[in-house]
C-alpha positions as CSV (number, residue, x, y, z in Angstrom):
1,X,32.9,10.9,114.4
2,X,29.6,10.8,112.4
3,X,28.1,13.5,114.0
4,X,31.2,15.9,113.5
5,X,30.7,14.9,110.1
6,X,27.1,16.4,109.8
7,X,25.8,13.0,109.9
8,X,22.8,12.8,112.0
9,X,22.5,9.2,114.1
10,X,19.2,8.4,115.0
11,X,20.3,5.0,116.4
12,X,24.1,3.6,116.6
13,X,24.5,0.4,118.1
14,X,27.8,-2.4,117.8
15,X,28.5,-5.1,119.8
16,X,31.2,-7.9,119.8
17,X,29.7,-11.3,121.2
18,X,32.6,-13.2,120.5
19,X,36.2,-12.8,120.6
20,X,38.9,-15.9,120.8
21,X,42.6,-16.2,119.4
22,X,42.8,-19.1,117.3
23,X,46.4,-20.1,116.6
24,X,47.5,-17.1,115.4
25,X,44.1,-15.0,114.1
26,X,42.0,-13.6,115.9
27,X,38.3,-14.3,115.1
28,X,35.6,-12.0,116.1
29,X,31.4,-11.7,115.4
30,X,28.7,-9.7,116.9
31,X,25.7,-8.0,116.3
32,X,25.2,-4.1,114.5
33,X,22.2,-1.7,114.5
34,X,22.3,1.6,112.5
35,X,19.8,4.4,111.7
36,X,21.4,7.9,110.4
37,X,21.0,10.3,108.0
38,X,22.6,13.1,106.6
39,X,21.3,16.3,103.8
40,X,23.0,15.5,100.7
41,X,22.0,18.3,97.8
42,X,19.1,19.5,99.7
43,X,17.7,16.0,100.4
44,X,17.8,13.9,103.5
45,X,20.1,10.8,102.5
46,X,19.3,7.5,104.8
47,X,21.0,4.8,106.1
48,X,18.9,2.2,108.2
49,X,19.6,-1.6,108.9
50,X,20.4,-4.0,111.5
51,X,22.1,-7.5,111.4
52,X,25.3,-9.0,112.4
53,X,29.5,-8.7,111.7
54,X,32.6,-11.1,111.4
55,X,35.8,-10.8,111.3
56,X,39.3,-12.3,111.4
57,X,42.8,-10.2,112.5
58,X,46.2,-12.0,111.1
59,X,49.3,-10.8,112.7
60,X,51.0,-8.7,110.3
61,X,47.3,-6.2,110.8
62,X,46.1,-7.6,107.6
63,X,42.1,-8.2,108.6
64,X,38.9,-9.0,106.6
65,X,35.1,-7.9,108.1
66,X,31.7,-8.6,106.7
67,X,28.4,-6.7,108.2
68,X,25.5,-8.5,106.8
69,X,22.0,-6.8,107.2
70,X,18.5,-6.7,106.1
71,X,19.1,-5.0,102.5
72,X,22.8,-4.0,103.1
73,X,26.3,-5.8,103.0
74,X,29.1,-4.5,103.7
75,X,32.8,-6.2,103.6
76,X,36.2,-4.9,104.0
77,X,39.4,-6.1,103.7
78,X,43.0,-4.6,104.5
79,X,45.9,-6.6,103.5
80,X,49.3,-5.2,105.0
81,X,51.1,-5.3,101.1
82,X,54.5,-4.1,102.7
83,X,56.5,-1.2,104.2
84,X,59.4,1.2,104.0
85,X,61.6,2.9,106.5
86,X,59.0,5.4,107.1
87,X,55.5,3.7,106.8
88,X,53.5,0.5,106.8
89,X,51.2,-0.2,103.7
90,X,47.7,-1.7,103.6
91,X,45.5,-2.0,100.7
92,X,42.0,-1.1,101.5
93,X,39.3,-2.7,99.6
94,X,35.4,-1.9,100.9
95,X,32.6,-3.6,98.3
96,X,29.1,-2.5,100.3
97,X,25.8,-2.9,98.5
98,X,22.9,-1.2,99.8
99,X,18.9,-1.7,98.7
100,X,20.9,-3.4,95.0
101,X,22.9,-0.9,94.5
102,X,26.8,-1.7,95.0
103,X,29.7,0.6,95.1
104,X,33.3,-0.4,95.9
105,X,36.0,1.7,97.5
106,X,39.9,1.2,96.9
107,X,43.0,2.6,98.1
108,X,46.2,2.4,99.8
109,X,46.4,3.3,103.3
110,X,50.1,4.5,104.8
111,X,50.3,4.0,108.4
112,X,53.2,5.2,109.9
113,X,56.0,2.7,111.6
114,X,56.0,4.9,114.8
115,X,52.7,4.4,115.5
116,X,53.0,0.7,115.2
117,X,56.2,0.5,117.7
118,X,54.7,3.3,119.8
119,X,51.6,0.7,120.5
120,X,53.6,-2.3,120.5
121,X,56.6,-0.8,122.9
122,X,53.7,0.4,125.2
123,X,51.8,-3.2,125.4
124,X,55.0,-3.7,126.4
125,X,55.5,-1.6,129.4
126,X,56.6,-3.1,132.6
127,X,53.3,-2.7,135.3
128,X,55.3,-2.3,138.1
129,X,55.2,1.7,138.7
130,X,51.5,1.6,137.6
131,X,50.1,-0.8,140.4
132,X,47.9,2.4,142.3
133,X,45.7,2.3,139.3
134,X,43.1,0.2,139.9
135,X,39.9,-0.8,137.2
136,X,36.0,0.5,138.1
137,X,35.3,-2.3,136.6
138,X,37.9,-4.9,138.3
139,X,40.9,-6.0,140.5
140,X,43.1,-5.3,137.2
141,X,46.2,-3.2,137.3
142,X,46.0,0.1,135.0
143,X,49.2,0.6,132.8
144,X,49.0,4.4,132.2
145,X,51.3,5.2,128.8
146,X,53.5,8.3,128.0
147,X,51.5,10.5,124.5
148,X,54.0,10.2,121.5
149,X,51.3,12.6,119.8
150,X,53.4,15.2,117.6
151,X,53.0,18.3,119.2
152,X,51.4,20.0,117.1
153,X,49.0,17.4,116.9
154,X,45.3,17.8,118.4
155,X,43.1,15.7,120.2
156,X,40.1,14.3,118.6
157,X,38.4,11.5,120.6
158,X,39.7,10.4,123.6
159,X,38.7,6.9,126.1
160,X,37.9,5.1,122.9
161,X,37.7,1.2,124.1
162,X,39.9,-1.1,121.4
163,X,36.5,-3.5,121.4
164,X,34.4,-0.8,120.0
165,X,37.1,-0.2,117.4
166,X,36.4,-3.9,116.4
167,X,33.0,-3.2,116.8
168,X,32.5,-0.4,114.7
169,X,35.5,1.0,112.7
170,X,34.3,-0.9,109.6
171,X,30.8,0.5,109.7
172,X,31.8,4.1,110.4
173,X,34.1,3.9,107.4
174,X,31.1,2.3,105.5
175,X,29.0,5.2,106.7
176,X,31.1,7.8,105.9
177,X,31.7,6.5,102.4
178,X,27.8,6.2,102.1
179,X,27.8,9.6,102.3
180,X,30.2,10.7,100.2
181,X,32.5,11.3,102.5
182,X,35.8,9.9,100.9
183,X,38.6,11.8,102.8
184,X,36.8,11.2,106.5
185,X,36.7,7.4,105.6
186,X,40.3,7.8,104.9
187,X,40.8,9.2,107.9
188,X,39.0,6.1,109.3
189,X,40.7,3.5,107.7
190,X,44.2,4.8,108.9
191,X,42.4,4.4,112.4
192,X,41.2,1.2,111.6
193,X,44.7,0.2,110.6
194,X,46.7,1.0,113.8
195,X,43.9,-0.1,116.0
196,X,44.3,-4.1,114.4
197,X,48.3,-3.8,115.1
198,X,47.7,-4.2,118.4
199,X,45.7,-7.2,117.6
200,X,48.6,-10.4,118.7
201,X,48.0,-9.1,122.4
202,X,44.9,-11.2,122.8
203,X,45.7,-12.3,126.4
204,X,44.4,-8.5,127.2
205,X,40.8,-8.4,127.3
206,X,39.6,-6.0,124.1
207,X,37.5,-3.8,126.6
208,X,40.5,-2.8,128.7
209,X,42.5,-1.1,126.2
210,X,42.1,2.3,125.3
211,X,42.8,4.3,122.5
212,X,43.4,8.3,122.2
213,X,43.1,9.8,118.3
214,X,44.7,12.9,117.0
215,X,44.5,15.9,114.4
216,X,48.1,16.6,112.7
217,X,49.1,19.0,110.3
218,X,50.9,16.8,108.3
219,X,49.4,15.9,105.1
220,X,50.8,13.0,104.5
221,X,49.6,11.6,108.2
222,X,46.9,13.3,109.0
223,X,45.9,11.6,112.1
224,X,48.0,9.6,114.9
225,X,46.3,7.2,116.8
226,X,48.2,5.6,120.3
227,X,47.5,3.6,123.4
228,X,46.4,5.9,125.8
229,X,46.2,2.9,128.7
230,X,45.5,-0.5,129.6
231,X,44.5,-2.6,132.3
232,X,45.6,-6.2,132.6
């Protein structure tokens, strides 16, 4: 995503050391470790810092994350502030201050309802006609779901874990804004946003779901983001 962005990434590096459901939150911290840069008006812009990230998921997809490093803070909040019969509302608030200097991002991010029941009928999905697929990494059952991609819809990034989305969908949308890149971290933050709806199904380990993100046409949702499969 940064890279197709013409940002250059020297080092990238997210990690999620803890992960536990408590009643019904999920809480989540880990370490970060970014070096990239990017020309802005003929001059090579940088972005270097390492430290570590918390955050907490409420049910409704409402979630709050800081990254705190060594001369850089970054925190995010989206608060699901209602819906209609065609989308789901969050208001997304980003205050990041790097070397002193602070600059603060809002805006209302639409996610549409689809894509919330799309991911929450396919958690859903009975396992039974999926037992042949089997995990490299374990005995678990894969639970390989249908696209509901628009078909003129085209696909972005594909195999994306859910645990890196907790790991890094806050940073790459700090990045992007960094750089002055205000309708990618859009783009990002609707990303951000369905990826936390699937957030009540913490019984499913974060590193066994996978995501797929598309391209559409439409202006008004320009990218759909599903569960491509799940093991469990």
């Amino acid at each position: 995503m940064l890279e197709s962005n013409g940002i250059y990434v020297n080092d990238f590096d997210a990690e999620t050391t803890s992960y536990e459901k408590v009643g019904d939150e999920i809480h989540y911290e880990g370490d970060f470790k970014i070096d990239v840069e990017k020309k802005v008006d003929d001059k090579f812009k940088m972005l270097k810092t390492k430290g570590t990230f918390e955050g907490t998921i409420k049910p409704d997809g409402s979630m709050q994350v800081e990254y705190i490093g060594n001369n850089f803070n970054l925190h995010m909040i989206l608060s699901n502030i209602g819906k209609n019969q065609e989308t789901i509302l969050y208001q997304f608030d980003q205050v990041m201050t790097v070397d002193g200097k602070t600059k603060k991002t809002n805006k209302i991010v639409q996610v549409p309802n689809e894509q919330i029941a799309d991911v929450d009928g396919g958690m859903g999905t009975d396992i039974s006609e999926n037992e042949e697929f089997v995990s490299p990494f374990s005995s678990k059952t894969k639970v390989d779901l249908p696209s509901t991609a628009p078909w003129s819809s085209t696909l972005i990034y594909d195999d994306i874990q859910y645990a890196d989305i907790l790991a890094t969908g806050a940073i790459l949308t700090g990045i992007l804004s960094y750089f002055g890149l205000a309708q990618a971290a859009a783009l990002s933050a609707i990303a951000v946003a369905v990826g936390y709806a699937i957030a009540e199904y913490g019984d499913v380990d974060t590193r066994d779901i996978y995501l797929g993100f598309f391209l559409c046409l439409s202006p008004s949702s320009p990218m759909h983001v599903e569960v491509d499969y799940f093991y469990v």
